[in-house]
MARKOLPA-693909 format. One line per 4 residues: number of its first residue (from 1); for each residue z, y, x of N, C-alpha, C. Coordinates in steps of 0.02 Angstrom, whole numbers. Layout:
NUM	Z,Y,X,Z,Y,X,Z,Y,X | ...
END
This chain:
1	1116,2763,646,1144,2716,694,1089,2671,721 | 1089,2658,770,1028,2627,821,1046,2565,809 | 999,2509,839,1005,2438,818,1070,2408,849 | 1073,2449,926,1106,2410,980,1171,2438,959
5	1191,2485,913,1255,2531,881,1279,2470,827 | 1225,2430,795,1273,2388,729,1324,2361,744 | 1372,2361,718,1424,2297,740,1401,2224,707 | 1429,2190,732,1408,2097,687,1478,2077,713
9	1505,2041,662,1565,1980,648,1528,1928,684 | 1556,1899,728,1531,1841,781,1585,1782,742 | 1568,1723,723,1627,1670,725,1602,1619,757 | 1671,1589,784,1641,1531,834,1693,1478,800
13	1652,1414,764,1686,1366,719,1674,1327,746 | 1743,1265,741,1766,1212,751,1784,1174,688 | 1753,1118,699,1782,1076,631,1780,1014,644 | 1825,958,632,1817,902,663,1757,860,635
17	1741,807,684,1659,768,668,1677,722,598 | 1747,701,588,1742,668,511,1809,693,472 | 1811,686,418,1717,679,405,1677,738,391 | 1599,717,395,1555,741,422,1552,814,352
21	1572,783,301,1560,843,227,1592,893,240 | 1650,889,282,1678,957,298,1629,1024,331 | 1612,977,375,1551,1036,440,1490,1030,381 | 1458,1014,341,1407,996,293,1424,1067,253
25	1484,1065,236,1495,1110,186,1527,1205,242 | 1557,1186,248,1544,1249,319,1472,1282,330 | 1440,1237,345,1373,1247,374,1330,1271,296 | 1332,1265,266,1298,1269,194,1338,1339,188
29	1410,1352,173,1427,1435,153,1400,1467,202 | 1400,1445,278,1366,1515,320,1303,1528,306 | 1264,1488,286,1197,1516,280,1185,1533,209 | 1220,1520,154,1216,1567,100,1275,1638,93
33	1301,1630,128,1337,1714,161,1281,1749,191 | 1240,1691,220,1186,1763,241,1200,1762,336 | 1251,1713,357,1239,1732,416,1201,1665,485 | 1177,1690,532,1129,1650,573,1172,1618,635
37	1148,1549,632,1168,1533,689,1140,1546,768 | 1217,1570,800,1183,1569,880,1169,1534,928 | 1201,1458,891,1216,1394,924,1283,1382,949 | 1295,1302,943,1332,1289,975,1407,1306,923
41	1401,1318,857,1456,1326,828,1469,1387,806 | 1425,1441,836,1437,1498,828,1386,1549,795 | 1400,1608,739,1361,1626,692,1382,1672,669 | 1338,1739,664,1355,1804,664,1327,1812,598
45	1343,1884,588,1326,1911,516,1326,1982,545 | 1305,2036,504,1313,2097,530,1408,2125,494 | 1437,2178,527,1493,2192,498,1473,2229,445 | 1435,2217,400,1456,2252,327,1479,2214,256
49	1512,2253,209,1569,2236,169,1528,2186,117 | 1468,2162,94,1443,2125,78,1434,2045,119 | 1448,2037,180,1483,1986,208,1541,1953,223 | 1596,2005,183,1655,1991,207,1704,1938,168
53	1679,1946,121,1720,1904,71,1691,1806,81 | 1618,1807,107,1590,1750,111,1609,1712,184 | 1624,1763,227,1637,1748,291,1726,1726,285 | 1766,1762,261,1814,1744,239,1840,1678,197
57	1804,1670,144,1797,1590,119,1780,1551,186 | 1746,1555,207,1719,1497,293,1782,1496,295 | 1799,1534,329,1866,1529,380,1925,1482,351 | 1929,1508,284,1978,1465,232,1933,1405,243
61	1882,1369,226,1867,1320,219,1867,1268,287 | 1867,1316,343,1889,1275,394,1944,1263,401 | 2000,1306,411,2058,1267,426,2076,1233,381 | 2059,1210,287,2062,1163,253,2041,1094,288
65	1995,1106,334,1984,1029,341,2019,1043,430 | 2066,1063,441,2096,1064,498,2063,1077,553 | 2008,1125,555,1967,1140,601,2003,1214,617 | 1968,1240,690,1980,1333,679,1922,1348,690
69	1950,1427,678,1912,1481,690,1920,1548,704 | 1870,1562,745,1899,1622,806,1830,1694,760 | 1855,1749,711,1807,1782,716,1804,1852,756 | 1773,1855,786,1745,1913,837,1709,1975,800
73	1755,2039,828,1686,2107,807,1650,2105,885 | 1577,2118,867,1531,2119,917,1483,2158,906 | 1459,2182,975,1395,2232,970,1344,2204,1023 | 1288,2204,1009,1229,2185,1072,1254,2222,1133
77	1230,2202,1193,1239,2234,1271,1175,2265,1258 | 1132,2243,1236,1075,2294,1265,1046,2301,1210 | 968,2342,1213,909,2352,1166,897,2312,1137 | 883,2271,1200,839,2175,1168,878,2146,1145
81	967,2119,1169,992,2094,1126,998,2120,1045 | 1003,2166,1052,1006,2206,970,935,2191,935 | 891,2178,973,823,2167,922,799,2085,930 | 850,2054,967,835,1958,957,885,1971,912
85	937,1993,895,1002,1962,835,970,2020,772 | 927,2065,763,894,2071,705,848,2021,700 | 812,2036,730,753,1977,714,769,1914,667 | 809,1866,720,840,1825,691,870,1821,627
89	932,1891,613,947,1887,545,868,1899,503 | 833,1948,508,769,1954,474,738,1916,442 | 736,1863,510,687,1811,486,719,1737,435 | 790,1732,444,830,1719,401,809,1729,316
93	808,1771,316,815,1821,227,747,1809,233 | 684,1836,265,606,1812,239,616,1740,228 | 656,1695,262,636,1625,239,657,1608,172 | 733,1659,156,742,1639,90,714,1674,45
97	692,1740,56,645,1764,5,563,1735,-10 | 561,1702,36,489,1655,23,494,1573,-17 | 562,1539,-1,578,1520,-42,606,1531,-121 | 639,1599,-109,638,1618,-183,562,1602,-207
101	517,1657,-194,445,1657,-230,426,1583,-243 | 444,1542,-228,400,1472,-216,440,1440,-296 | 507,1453,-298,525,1467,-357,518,1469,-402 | 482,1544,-416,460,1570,-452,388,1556,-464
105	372,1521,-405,288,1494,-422,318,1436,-482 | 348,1390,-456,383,1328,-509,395,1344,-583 | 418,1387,-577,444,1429,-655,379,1445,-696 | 329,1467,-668,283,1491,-715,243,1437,-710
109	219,1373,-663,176,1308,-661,225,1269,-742 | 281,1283,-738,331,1234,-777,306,1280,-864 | 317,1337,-867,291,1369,-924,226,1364,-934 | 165,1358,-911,113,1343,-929,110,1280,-947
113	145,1228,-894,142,1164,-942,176,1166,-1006 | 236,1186,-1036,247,1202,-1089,195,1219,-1156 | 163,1274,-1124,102,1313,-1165,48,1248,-1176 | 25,1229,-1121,-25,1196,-1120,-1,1134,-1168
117	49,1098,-1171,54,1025,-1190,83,1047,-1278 | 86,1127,-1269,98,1137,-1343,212,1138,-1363 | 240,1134,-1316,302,1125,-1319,325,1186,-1337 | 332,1220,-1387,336,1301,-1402,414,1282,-1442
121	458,1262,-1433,533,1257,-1450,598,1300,-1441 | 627,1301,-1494,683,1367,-1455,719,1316,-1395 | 739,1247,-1413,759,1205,-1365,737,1211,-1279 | 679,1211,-1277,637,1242,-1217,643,1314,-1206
125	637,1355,-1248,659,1398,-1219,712,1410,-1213 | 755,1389,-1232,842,1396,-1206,837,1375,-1125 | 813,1303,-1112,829,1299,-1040,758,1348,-998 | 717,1374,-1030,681,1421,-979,713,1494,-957
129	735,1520,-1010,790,1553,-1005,865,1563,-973 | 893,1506,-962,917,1483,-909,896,1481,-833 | 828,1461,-841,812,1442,-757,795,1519,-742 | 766,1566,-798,765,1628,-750,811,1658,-742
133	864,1658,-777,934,1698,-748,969,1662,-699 | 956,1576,-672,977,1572,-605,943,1615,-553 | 865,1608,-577,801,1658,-508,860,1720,-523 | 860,1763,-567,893,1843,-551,962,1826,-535
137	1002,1775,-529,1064,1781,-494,1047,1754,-406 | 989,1734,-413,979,1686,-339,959,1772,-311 | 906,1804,-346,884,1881,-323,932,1916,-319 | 968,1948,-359,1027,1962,-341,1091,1969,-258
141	1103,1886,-238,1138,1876,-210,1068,1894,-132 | 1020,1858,-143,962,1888,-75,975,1953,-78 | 945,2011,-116,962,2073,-108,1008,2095,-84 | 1065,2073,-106,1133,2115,-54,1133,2094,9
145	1118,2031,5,1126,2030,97,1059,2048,134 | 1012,2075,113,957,2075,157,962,2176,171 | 1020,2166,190,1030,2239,201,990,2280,247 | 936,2245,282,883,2278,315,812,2282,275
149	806,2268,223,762,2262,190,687,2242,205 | 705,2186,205,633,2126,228,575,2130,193 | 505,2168,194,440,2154,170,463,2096,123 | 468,2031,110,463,1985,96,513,2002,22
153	559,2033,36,598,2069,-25,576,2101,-93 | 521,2159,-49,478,2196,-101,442,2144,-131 | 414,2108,-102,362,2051,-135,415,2001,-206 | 450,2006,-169,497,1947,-224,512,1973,-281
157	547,2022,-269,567,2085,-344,493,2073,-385 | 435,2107,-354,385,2081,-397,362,2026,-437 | 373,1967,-374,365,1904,-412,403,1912,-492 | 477,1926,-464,519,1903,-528,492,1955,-578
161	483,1994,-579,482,2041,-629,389,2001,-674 | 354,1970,-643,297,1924,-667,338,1858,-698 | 401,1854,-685,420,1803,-713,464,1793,-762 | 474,1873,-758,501,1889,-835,450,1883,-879
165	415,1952,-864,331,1953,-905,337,1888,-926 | 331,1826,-891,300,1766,-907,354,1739,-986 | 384,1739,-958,466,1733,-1000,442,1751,-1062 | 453,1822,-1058,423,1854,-1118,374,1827,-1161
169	322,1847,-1139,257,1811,-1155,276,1744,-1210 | 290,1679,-1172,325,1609,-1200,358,1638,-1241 | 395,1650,-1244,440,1674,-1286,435,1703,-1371 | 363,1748,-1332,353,1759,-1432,305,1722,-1440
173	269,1664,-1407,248,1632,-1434,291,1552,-1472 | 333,1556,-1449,398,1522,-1444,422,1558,-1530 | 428,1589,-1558,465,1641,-1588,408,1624,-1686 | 329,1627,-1635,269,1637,-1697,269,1547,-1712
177	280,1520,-1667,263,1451,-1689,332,1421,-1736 | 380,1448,-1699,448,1422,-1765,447,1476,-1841 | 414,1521,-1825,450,1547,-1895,350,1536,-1928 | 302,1514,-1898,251,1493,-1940,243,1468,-1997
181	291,1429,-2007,284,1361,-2056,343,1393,-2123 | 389,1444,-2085,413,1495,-2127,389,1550,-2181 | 331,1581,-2142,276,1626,-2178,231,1582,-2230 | 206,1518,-2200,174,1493,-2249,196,1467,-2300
185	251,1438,-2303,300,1405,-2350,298,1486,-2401 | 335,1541,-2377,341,1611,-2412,279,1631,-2460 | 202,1608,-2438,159,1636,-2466,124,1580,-2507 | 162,1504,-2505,130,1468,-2559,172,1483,-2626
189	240,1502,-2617,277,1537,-2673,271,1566,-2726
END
């Protein structure tokens, strides 16, 4: 199927100006559904079944705050329109897959300080462990919607998979420093 062949779910939302958390929060699910604004209220996604359920919450969440919404199936008129409304979604998902990585830069700056200041705790690692299964649920939810598969994608999978490694790594050192004082206690016996 050619670019100018995709279909895209067009919605054109209304929500009243107060208060303002309603459109705040609207505006926050469309762009973690994954879909781009065209302006002016209105914001497409492509029609596949990995958008539907997120685009669907919108809709509920608007007429909760007594707003509407009109959603549209749509296809580009031309070539170019079909390659400004990729683009756009494209460049969408690289921004959040570059923010993922930046992430994941955080995660491993935050574990070396760990290492470095000597904090080798299962306590610490409980919440490091934590923060990387938010990164693989944050990876996760990027992957399905970057259903065109963005350069910036391949790169990220990598990152994370360095940030397991990293994980790891901490981890049995995390593992030798608690049961240390175990072995030695065993061999003054």
């Amino acid at each position: 199927m050619g670019e100018q062949e995709l279909a895209w779910l067009t919605m054109v939302v209304r929500v009243p100006a107060n208060p303002s958390r309603h459109r705040v929060a609207v505006w926050r699910e469309l762009r973690r559904v994954g879909a781009v604004p065209l302006g002016g209220g209105t914001w497409a996604a492509p029609a596949a079944p990995v958008f539907a359920d997120g685009l669907a919450k919108v809709a509920d969440m608007v007429r909760r705050a007594d707003g509407h919404v009109l959603t549209l199936d749509a296809r580009p008129h031309s070539a170019a329109d079909a390659q400004i409304l990729m683009a756009e979604f494209n460049a969408a998902r690289a921004a959040e897959w570059t923010e993922f990585v930046s992430e994941c830069d955080k995660f491993d700056i935050e574990i070396a300080k760990e290492r470095r200041i000597g904090k080798l705790t299962v306590a610490e690692l409980d919440e490091e462990e934590h923060s990387l299964d938010r990164l693989r649920r944050w990876w996760r939810d990027l992957k399905a919607r970057d259903i065109f598969a963005v350069t910036e994608g391949v790169d990220a999978e990598e990152r994370l998979k360095r940030c397991i490694d990293t994980l790891d790594a901490y981890a049995d050192e995390v593992y030798r420093a608690v049961h240390a004082p175990l072995a030695r206690n065993d061999a003054d016996a």
